[in-house]
C-alpha positions as CSV (number, residue, x, y, z in Angstrom):
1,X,0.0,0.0,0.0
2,X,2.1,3.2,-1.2
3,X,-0.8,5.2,0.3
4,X,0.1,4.1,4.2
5,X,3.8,3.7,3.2
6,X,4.3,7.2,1.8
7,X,1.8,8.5,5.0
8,X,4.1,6.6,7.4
9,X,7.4,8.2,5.7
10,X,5.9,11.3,6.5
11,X,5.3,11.1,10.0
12,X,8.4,9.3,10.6
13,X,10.0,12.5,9.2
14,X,8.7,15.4,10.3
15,X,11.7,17.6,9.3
16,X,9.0,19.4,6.1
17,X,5.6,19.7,8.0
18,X,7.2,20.9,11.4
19,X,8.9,23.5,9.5
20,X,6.5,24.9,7.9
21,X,3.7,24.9,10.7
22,X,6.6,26.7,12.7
23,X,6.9,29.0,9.9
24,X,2.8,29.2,9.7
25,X,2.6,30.1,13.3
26,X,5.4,32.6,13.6
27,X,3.7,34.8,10.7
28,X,0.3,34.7,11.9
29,X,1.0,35.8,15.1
30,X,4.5,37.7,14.7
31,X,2.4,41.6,15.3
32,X,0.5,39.9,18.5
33,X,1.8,40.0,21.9
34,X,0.1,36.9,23.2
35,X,0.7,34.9,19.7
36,X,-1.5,31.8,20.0
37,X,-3.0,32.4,23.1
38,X,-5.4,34.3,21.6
39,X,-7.6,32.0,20.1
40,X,-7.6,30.7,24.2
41,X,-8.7,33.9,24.8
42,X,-11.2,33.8,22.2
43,X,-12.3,30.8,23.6
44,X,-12.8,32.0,26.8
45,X,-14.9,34.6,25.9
46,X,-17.6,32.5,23.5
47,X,-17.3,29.9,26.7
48,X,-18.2,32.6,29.0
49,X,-21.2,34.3,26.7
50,X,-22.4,30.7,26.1
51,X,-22.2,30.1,29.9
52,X,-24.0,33.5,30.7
53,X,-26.8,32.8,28.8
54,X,-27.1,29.0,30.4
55,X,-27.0,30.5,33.5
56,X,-29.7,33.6,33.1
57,X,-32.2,31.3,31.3
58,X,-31.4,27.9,33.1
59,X,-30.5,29.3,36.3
60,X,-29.1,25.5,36.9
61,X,-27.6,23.9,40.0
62,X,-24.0,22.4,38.8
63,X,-23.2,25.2,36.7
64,X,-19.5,25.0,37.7
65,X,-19.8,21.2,36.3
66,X,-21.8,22.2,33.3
67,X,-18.7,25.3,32.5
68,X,-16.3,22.6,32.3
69,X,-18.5,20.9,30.3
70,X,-18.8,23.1,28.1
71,X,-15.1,24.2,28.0
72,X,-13.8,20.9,27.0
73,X,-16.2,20.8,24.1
74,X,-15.6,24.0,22.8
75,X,-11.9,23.5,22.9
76,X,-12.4,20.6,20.9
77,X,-14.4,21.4,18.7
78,X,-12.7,24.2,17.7
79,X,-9.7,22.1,16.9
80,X,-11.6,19.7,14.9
81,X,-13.5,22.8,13.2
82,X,-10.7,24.5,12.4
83,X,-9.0,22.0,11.1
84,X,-11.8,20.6,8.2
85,X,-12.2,24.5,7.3
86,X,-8.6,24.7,6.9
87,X,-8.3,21.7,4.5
88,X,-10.0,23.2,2.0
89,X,-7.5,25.5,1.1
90,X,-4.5,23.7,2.2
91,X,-3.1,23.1,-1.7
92,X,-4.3,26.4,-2.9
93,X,-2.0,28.1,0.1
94,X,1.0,26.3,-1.0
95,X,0.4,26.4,-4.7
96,X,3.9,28.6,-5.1
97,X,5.6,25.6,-2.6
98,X,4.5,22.8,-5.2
99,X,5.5,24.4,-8.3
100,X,9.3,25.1,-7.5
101,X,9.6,21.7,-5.4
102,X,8.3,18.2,-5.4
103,X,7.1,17.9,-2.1
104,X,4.6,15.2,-1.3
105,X,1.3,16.6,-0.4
106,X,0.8,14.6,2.8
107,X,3.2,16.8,4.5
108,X,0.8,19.5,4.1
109,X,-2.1,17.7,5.5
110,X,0.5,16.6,8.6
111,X,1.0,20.3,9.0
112,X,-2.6,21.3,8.9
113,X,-2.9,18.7,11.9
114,X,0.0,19.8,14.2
115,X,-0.4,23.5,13.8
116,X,-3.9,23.4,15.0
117,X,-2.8,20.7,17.6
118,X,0.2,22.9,19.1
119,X,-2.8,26.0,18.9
120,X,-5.2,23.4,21.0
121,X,-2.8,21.7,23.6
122,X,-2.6,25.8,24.6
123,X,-6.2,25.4,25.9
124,X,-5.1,22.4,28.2
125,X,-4.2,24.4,31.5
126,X,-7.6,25.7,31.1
127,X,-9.3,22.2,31.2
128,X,-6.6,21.2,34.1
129,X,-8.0,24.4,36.2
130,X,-11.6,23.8,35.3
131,X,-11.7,19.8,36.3
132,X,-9.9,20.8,39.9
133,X,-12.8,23.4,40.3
134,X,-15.3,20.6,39.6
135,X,-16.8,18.2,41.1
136,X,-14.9,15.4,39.6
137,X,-12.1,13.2,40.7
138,X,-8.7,12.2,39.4
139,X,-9.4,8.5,38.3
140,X,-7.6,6.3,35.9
141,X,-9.9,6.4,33.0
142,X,-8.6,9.4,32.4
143,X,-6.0,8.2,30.3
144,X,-8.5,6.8,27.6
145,X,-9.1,10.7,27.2
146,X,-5.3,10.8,25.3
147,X,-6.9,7.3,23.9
148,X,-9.5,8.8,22.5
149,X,-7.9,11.4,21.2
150,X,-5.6,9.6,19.2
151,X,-7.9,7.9,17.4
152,X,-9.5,11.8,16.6
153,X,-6.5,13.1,15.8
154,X,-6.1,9.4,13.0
155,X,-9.3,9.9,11.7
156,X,-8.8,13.9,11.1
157,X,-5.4,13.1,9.7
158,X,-7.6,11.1,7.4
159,X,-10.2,13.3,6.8
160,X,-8.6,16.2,5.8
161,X,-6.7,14.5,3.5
162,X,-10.2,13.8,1.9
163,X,-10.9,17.3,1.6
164,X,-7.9,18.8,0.6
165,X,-7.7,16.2,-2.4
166,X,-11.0,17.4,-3.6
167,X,-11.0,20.7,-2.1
168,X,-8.2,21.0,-5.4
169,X,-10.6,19.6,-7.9
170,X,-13.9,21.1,-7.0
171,X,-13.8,24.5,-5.6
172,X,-17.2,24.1,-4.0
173,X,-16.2,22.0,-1.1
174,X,-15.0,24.6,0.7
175,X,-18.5,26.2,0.9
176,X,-19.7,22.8,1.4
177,X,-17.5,22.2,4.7
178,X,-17.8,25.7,6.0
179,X,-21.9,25.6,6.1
180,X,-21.5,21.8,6.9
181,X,-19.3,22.9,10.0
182,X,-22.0,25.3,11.0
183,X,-24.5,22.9,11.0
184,X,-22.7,20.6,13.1
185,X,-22.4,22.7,15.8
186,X,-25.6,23.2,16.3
187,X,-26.4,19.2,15.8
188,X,-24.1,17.9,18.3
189,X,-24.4,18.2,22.2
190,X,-21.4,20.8,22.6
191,X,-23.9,23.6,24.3
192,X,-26.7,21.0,24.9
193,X,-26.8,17.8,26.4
194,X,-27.7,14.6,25.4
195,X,-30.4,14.3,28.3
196,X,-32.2,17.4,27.1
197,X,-33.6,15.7,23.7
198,X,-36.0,13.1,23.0
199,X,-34.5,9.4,22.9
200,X,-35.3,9.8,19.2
201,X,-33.2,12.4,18.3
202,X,-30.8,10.9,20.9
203,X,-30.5,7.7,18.3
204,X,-30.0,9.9,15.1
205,X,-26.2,11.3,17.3
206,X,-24.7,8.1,16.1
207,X,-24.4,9.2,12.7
208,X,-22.8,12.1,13.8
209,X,-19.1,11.5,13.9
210,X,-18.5,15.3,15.9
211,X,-20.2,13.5,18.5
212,X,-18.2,10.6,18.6
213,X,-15.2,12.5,18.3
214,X,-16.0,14.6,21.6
215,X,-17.2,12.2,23.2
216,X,-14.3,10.1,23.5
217,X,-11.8,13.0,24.5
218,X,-14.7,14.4,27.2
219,X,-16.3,11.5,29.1
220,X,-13.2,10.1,30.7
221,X,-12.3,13.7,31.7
222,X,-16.2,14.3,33.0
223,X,-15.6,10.5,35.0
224,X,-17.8,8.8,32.4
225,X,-16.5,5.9,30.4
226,X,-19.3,3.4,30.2
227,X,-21.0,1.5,26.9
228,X,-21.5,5.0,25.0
229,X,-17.7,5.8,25.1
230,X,-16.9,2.7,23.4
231,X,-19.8,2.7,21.2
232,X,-18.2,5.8,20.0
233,X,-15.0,4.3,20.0
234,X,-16.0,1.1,17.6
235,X,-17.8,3.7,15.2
236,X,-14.2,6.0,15.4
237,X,-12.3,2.9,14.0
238,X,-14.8,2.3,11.5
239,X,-15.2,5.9,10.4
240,X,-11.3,5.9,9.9
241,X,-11.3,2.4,8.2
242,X,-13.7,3.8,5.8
243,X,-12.2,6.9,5.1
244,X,-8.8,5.4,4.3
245,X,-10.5,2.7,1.8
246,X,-11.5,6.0,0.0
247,X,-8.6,7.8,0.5
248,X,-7.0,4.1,-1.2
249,X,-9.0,5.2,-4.2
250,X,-8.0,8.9,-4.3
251,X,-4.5,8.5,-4.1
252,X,-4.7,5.9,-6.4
253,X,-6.1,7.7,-9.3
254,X,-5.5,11.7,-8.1
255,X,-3.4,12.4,-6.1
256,X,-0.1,12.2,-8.4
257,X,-2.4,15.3,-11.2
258,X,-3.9,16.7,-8.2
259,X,-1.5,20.4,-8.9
260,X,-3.1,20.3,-12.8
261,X,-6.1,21.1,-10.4
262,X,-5.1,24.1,-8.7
């Protein structure tokens, strides 16, 4: 399989994509004091309007439980969203890059991954602060958390190599994952709970892989690893076996013309 070999070579050498997210992140944030800690910031602040509102028309009893709820999922999410959204124009931003050097592709997509993953580890501390403030205790199923996120970070790896393939051959994807990103939000239980909808609607969540995706980096953090989490964890493997059976297919017959595209 030259798909998972070539994948593998890139991964085991990082020396390209480390470079150039270094080289992304300097010059996006080279004017800014803070430099990436203000998407945390940013964070904050939609965590603290969403948490506002909970509170004024809610008026709850474990609001401290449902803030760190919350945070964990919007951290999250935002590293998944901004990842897929990013995809989209990963060939088109390194159009120049391609045409003076043969560089294989992949490393791009790696880079996509670990810039957004060095921006999302910065929300960590956060997290750490918020579960000590909770009411939940240090337990060892809290490793399946990094578990869990793994097999996120496997199946976006695959993913946005998905997109970014045909992100280069039909320009409307990108509209089609931004309004599809969107709509996700609002369909998976990020500023909702599962518990508040109807058992019906809580069946139709399994086709949502966002869902899966935070609910295996948030249960074992919220002391909550029971038959959903590995639910979510069979349909994660399955979701990434599937999308690299595709992605098989892609490479196979694209990927090598994919820069006639751009």
């Amino acid at each position: 399989m030259n798909y998972l070999r070539e994948f593998l070579k890139c991964i085991n050498k990082p020396e390209i994509w480390i470079f150039y997210s270094h080289k992304r992140i300097a010059l996006k944030y080279r004017d800014t004091i803070l430099g990436p800690f203000w998407n945390v910031i940013n964070s904050i602040f939609l965590i603290s309007v969403l948490s506002l509102s909970y509170f004024l028309f809610l008026n709850p009893d474990d609001f401290k439980n449902f803030i760190y709820r919350l945070s964990i999922s919007i951290f999250l999410w935002l590293f998944i969203s901004t990842i897929l959204r990013e995809s989209t124009s990963t060939l088109k931003n390194k159009l120049e890059i391609l045409s003076e050097k043969k560089i294989d592709i992949k490393n791009f997509v790696c880079e996509n991954i670990y810039t957004n993953f060095i921006i999302f580890i910065h929300s960590l501390p956060i997290v750490i602060i918020l579960f000590f403030i909770s009411d939940f205790k240090l337990q060892f199923n809290l490793i399946l958390s990094f578990v869990g996120l793994f097999l996120v970070i496997i199946n976006l790896l695959l993913i946005s190599y998905f997109i970014t393939i045909l992100s280069a051959m039909y320009k409307d994807i990108e509209k089609i994952v931004e309004n599809l990103v969107y709509a996700i939000f609002f369909a998976t239980p990020i500023i909702w709970s599962e518990n508040m909808v109807s058992e019906k609607i809580q069946n139709l969540l399994i086709f949502n892989p966002i869902y899966h995706f935070i609910v295996l980096f948030r249960d074992p953090l919220m002391n909550n690893v029971d038959g959903k989490f590995y639910e979510s964890f069979s349909i994660c493997l399955l979701l990434a076996l599937i999308v690299f059976i595709i992605n098989l297919k892609l490479f196979k017959y694209l990927e090598k013309r994919i820069v006639l595209y751009l």
